[in-house]
C-alpha positions in Angstrom: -136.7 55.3 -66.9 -140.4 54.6 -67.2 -139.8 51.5 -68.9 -137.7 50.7 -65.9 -140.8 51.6 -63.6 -143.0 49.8 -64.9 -141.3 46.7 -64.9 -140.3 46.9 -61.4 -144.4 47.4 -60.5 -145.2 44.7 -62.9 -142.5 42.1 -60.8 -144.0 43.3 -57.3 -147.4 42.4 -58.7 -146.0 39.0 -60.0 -145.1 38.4 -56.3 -147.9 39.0 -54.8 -150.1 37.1 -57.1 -147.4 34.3 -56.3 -147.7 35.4 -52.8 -151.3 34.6 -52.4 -151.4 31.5 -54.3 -148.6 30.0 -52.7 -148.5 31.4 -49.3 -145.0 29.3 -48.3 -143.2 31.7 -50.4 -144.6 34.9 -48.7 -142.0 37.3 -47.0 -144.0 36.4 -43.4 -143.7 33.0 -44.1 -140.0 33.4 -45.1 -138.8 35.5 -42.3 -141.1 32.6 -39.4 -138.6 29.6 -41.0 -135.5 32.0 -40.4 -136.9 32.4 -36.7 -137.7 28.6 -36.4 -135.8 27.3 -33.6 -133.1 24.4 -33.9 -134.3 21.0 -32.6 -132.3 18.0 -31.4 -133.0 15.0 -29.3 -131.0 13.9 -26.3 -130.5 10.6 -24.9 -129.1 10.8 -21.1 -129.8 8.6 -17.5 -128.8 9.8 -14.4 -126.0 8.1 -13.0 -124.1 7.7 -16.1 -120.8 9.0 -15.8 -120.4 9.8 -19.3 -123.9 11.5 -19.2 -122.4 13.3 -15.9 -119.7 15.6 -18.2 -121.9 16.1 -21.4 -125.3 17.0 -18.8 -124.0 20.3 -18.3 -123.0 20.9 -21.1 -126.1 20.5 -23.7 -128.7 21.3 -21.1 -127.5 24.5 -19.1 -123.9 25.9 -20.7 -125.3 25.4 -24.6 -128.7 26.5 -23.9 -127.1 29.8 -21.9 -125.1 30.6 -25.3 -127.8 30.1 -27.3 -131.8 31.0 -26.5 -132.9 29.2 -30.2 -132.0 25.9 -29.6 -134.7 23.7 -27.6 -133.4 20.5 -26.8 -136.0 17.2 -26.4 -134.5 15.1 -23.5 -135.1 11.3 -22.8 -133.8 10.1 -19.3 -133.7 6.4 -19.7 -132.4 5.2 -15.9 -134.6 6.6 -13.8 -137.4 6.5 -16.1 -136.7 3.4 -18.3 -139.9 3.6 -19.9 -138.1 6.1 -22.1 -135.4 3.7 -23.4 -137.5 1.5 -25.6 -137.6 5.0 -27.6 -133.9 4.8 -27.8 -134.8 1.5 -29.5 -136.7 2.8 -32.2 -134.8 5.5 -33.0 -131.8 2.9 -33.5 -134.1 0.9 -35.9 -135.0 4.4 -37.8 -132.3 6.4 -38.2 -129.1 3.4 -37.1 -128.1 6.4 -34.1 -127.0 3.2 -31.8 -128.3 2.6 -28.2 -125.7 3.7 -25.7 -125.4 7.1 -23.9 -125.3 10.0 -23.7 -126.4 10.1 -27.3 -127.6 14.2 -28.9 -129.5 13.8 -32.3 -129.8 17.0 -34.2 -130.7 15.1 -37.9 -129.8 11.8 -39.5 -126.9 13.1 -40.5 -126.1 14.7 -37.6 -125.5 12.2 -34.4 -123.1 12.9 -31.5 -122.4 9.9 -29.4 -120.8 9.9 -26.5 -119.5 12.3 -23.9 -116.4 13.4 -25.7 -117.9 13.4 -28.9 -120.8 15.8 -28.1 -118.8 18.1 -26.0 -116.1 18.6 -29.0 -118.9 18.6 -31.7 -121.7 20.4 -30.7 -120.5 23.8 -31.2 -119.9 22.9 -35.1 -122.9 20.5 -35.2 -125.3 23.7 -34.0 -123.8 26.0 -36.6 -124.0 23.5 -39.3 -127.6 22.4 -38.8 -129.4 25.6 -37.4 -132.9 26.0 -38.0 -132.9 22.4 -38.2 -136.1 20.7 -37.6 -137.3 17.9 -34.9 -136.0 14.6 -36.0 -139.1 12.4 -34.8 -139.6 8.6 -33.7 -141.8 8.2 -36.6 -139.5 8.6 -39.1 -140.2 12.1 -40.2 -139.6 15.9 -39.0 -141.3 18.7 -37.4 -139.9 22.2 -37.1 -141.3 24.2 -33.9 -144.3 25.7 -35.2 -145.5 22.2 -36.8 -144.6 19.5 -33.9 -147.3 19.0 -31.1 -145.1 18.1 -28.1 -147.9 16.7 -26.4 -148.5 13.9 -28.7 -144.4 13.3 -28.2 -144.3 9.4 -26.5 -143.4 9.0 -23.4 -141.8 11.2 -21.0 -140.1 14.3 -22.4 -138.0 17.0 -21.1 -138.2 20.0 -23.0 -135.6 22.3 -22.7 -134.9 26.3 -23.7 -133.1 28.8 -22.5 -133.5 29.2 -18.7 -137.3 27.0 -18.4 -138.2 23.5 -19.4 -141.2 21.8 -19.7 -142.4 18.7 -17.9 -144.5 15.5 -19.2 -145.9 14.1 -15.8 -149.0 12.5 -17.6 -151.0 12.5 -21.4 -152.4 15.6 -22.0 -156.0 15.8 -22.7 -156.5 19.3 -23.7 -155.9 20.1 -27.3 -154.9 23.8 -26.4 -151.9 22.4 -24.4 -149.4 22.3 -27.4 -150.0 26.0 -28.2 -149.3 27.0 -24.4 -146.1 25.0 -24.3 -145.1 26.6 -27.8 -145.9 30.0 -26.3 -144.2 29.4 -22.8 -140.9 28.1 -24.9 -140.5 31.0 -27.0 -142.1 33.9 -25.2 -139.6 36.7 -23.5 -143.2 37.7 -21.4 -144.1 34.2 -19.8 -146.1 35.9 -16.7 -149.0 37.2 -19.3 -149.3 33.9 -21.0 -151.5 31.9 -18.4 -153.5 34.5 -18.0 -157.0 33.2 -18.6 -155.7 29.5 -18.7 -156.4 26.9 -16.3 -153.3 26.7 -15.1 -152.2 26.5 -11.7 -149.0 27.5 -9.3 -146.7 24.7 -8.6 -144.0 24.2 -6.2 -140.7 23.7 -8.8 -138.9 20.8 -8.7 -134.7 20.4 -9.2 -134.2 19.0 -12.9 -131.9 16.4 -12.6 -128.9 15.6 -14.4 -126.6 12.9 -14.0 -124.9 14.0 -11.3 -125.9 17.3 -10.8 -128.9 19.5 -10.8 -131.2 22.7 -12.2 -133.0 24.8 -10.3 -135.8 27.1 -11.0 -137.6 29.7 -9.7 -141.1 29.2 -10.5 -143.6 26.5 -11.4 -146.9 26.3 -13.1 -148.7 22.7 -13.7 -150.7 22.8 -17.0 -152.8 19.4 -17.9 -150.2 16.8 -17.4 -146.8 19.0 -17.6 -145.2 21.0 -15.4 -143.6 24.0 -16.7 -140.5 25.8 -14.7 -138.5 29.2 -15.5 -136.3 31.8 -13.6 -138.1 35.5 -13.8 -140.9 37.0 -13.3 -143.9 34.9 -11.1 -147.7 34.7 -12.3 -149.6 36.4 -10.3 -153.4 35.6 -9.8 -153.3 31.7 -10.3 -154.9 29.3 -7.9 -151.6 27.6 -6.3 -151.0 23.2 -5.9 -149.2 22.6 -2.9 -149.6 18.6 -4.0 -146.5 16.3 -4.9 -145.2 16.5 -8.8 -145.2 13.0 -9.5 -145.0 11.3 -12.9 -148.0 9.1 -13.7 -146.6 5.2 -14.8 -149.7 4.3 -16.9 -148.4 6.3 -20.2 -146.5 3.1 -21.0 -144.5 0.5 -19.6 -141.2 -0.7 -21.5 -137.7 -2.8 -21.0 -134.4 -1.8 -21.0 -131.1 -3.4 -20.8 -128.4 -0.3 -20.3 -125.2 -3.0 -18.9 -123.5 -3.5 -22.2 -122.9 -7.1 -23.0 -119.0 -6.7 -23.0 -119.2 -5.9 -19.0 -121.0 -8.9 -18.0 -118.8 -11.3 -20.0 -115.7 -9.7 -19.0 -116.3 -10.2 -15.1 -118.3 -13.6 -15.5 -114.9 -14.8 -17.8 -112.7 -13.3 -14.9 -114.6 -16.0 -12.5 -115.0 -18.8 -14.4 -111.4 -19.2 -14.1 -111.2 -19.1 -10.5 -109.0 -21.6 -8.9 -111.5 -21.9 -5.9 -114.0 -23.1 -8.0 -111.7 -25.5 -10.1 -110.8 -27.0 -6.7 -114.1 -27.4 -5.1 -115.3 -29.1 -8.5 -112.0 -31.7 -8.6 -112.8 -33.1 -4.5 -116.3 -33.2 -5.6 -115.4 -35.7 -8.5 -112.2 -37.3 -6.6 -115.1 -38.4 -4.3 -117.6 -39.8 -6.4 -115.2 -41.6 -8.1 -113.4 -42.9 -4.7 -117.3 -44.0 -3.5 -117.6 -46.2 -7.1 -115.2 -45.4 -9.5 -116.5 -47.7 -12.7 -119.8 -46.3 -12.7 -119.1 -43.4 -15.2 -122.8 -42.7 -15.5 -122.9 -41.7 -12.0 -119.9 -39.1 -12.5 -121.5 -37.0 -15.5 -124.6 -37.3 -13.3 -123.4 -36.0 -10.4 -121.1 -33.5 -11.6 -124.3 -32.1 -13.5 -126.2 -31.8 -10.7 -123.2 -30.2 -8.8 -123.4 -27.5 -11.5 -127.2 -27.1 -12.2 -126.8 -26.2 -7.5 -124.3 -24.1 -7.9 -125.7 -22.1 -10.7 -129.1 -21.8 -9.3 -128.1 -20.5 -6.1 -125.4 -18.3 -8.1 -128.9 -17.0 -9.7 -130.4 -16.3 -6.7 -127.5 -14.6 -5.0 -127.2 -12.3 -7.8 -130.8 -11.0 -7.4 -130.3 -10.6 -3.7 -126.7 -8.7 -4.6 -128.9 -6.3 -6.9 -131.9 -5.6 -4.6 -129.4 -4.2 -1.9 -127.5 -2.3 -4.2 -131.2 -1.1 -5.2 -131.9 0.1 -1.7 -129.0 1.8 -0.8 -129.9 4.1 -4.5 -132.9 5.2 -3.4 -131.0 8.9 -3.4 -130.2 9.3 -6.9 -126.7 10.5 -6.7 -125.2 7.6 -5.1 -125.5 6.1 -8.5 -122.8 8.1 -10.0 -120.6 7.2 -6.6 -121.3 3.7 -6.5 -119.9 3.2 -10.1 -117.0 4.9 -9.0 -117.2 2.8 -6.1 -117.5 -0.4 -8.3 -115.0 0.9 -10.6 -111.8 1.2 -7.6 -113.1 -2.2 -6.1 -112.2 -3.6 -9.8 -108.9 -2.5 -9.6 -108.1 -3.4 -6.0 -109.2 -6.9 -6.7 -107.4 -7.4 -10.0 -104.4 -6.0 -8.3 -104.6 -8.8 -5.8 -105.2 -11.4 -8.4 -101.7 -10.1 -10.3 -100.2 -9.7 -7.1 -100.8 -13.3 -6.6 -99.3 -13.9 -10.2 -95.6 -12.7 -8.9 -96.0 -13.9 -5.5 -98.2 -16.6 -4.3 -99.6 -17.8 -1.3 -102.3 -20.8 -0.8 -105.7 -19.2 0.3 -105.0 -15.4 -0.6 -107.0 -12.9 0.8 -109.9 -11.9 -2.0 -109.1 -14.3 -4.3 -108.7 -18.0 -2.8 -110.7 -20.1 -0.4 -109.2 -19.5 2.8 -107.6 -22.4 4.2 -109.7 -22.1 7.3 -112.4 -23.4 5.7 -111.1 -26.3 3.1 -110.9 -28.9 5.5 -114.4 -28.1 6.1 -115.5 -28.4 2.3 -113.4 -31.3 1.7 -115.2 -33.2 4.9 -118.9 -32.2 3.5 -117.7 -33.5 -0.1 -116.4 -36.5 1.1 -119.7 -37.4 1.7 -121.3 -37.3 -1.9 -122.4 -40.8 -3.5 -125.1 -39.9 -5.6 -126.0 -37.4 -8.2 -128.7 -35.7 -6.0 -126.3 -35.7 -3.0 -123.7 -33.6 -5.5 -127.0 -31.4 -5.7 -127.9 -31.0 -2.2 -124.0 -30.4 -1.5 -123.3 -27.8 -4.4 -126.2 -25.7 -3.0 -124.2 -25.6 0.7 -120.8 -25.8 -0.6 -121.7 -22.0 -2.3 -121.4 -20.6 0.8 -118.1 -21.8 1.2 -117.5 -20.5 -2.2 -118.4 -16.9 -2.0 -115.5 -15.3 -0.5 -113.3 -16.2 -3.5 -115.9 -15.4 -6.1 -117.7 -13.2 -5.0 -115.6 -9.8 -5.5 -116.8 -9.6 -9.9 -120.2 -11.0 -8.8 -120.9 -7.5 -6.7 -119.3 -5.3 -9.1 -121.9 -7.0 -11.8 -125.0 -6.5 -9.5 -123.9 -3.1 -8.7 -123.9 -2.0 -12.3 -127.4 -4.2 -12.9 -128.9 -2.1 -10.1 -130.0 0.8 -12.5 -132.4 -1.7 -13.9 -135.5 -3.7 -12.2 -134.8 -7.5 -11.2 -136.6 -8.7 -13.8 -134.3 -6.9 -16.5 -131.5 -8.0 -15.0 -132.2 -11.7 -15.7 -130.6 -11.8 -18.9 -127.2 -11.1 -17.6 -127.5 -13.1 -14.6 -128.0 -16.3 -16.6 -125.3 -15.2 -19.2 -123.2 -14.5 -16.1 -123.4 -17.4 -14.7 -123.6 -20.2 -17.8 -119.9 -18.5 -18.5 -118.9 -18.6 -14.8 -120.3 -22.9 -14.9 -118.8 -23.8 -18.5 -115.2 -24.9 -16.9 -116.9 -27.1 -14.3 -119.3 -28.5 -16.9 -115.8 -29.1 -19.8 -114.3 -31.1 -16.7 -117.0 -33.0 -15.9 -117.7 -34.0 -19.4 -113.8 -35.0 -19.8 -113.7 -36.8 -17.1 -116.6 -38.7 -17.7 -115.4 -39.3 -21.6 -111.9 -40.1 -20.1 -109.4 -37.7 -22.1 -108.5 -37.0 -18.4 -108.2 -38.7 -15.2 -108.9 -35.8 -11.8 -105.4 -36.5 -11.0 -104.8 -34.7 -14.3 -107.0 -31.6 -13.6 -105.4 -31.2 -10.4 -102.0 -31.4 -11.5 -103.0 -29.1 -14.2 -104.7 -26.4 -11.8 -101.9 -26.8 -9.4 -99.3 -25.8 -12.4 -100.9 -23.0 -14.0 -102.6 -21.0 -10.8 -100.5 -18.6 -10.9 -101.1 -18.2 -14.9 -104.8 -18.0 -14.0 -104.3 -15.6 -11.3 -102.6 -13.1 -13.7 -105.5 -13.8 -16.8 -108.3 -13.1 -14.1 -106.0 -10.0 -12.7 -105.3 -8.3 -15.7 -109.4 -8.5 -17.0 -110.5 -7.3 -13.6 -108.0 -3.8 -14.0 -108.5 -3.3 -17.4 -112.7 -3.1 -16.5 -112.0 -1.2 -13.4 -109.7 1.0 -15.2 -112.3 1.6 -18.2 -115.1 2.0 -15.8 -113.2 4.7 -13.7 -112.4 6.9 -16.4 -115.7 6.8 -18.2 -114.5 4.6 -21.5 -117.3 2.0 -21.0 
């Protein structure tokens, strides 16, 4: 029995020796990495629809269920500084760059709305405790991250408060007050003897929706809001919350790729244009019809008028989308919007398909205005007159092509002008390309315009139902949230 005794004394003192050498094994130590929080980053914008059904979920039903979880979020619409982060956590850790996008580890990444709202029961169980998975390419568990030297603009959610980057921090006692305000159940003694100050609280945002809270304090360059219990005896702000731009400025592109081809391949089929491009060459060719050099000349100028004023309608399509979303939940509507105005035309491009009829509402020139377009076409001799003459002739051109152009610049809206350049002139060189292929065969003589007319006239209908059946199937994917 004393034998027994003595070795359990002589183990304890083993384990405290062990103990004080290596302090990460100590039974405090221990039992703080049981109590560590778990950590995940959250990619979401407002106005995303998809964002709109996971929102909810990860930032007020999961945190209700569960007061250890504290969830990092990145809003990357209204704030697009924050999507070049997206970026480089794509290059670190391969977690790809669409939205809504919830990272608990490497080898943990939910993407998507459905995916995160089936997953992230089992994802949390699996990967509790689990540390911060940081831009950097490392991790910090809660006690060792400093969320003030996080980039950008952060959201830091817990439980029933959030914290608030409005601009960089500059007091190096910050981090510690966020940490405290995070975790504490007693947040009215914590700022105390600190310098911060009462603030009115702000809505947090979600796609879609919205958080409320009861109180606010502003602390050097955050603003932190909770329901409870007020601070009492802090000096209050009764100034704006505003974010500060000068952290960092970045691009992003949120349109997928796939959206702007799709619509700009839906138009570049469009029998108005087709037509306007064969009276254009029928007349050059009429005026001198052996000098070839003049009909690659001027139906390359025709082009280069069309698509710079194509350019420069876009922009204008995207600015007044911009100001009718100065309230941010039209966003979510508008794509709806966008989404039901896909379908509607597509409809009437199929509907065209089973029964036609010259200058269809939506989807043809009217025939009001050909005799019009063919008089000013008539007119062209020279390569710069087929430029000065595409620039007008877009006017006539719009109501037959313009119905994919608005649902494009409604979708490019999210983003400033100058982001949206990229798709504009991808949008654009597509919708050209079939005036450009005639204009070289023409000029190379595979075919005569007799032959592209004939051709257009025979296979309108077949056009009608490619550029119908594109249009739906977008409209369709958009209204139910699949792209």
């Amino acid at each position: 029995m004393k034998s027994k005794i003595k070795l359990k004394n002589y183990l304890i003192s083993i384990f405290i020796i062990i103990s004080i050498i290596f302090p990460s094994l100590s039974i405090d130590k221990v039992k703080a990495k049981e109590q560590e929080p778990t950590m995940a980053v959250y990619f979401t914008g407002i106005g995303c629809p998809h964002c709109a059904k996971s929102d909810p979920v990860v930032l007020n039903d999961f945190l209700e269920n569960h007061p250890d979880i504290i969830v990092v979020e990145y809003e990357i619409y209204q704030q697009s500084q924050n999507a070049q982060l997206l970026t480089v956590y794509d290059d670190k850790y391969e977690v790809g760059q669409y939205i809504p996008l919830l990272i608990f580890n490497q080898n943990s990444i939910l993407l998507g709305d459905k995916t995160i709202i089936d997953n992230l029961d089992n994802e949390y169980k699996n990967y509790k405790g689990n540390p911060l998975l940081l831009h950097i390419g490392d991790t910090a568990n809660f006690s060792g991250v400093d969320f003030t030297q996080l980039p950008l603009y952060p959201k830091i959610w817990t439980k029933d408060r959030i914290a608030i980057r409005l601009s960089k921090s500059e007091n190096d006692m910050t981090n510690s007050f966020i940490k405290e305000f995070l975790s504490t159940d007693n947040i009215e003694n914590i700022f105390q003897e600190s310098s911060a100050i009462i603030a009115t609280p702000q809505p947090a945002a979600l796609s879609g929706s919205s958080i409320s809270f009861e109180n606010a304090v502003k602390i050097d360059g955050w603003l932190l809001e909770w329901n409870g219990p007020a601070v009492k005896g802090l000096q209050t702000d009764n100034t704006n919350t505003e974010l500060d731009d000068n952290i960092c400025e970045f691009e992003t592109t949120p349109i997928s790729l796939a959206k702007t081809i799709s619509l700009a391949a839906v138009d570049a089929v469009n029998p108005c244009a087709l037509a306007v491009l064969t009276m254009m060459l029928v007349a050059i060719i009429t005026y001198n019809p052996r000098n070839k050099k003049n009909i690659i000349l001027a139906g390359l100028a025709f082009t280069t008028s069309v698509f710079i004023m194509y350019i420069l309608y876009g922009l204008v399509i995207i600015r007044f989308f911009q100001l009718i979303q100065t309230i941010t939940s039209i966003r979510l509507i508008l794509y709806k919007v966008l989404a039901i105005a896909a379908i509607i035309l597509g409809l009437l491009e199929i509907k065209d398909f089973i029964h036609y009829k010259e200058g269809s509402l939506g989807t043809e020139m009217p025939l009001s205005l050909r005799p019009k377009v063919k008089k000013i076409i008539s007119g062209i001799t020279s390569p710069l007159g087929a430029f000065s003459i595409g620039a007008f002739v877009t006017i006539f051109l719009l109501p037959c092509t313009i119905g994919p152009y608005v649902i494009l610049g409604g979708m490019l809206s999210v983003q400033d002008i100058l982001e949206s350049l990229p798709h504009l002139l991808i949008y654009n060189i597509i919708f050209v390309l079939p005036i450009v292929v005639i204009t070289i065969l023409v000029y190379i003589g595979i075919r005569k315009v007799d032959d592209i007319q004939e051709w257009k006239n025979k296979n309108i209908k077949l056009l009608h139902l490619i550029s119908g059946v594109i249009i739906t199937l977008l409209g369709i994917a958009m209204l139910f949230g699949l792209i």
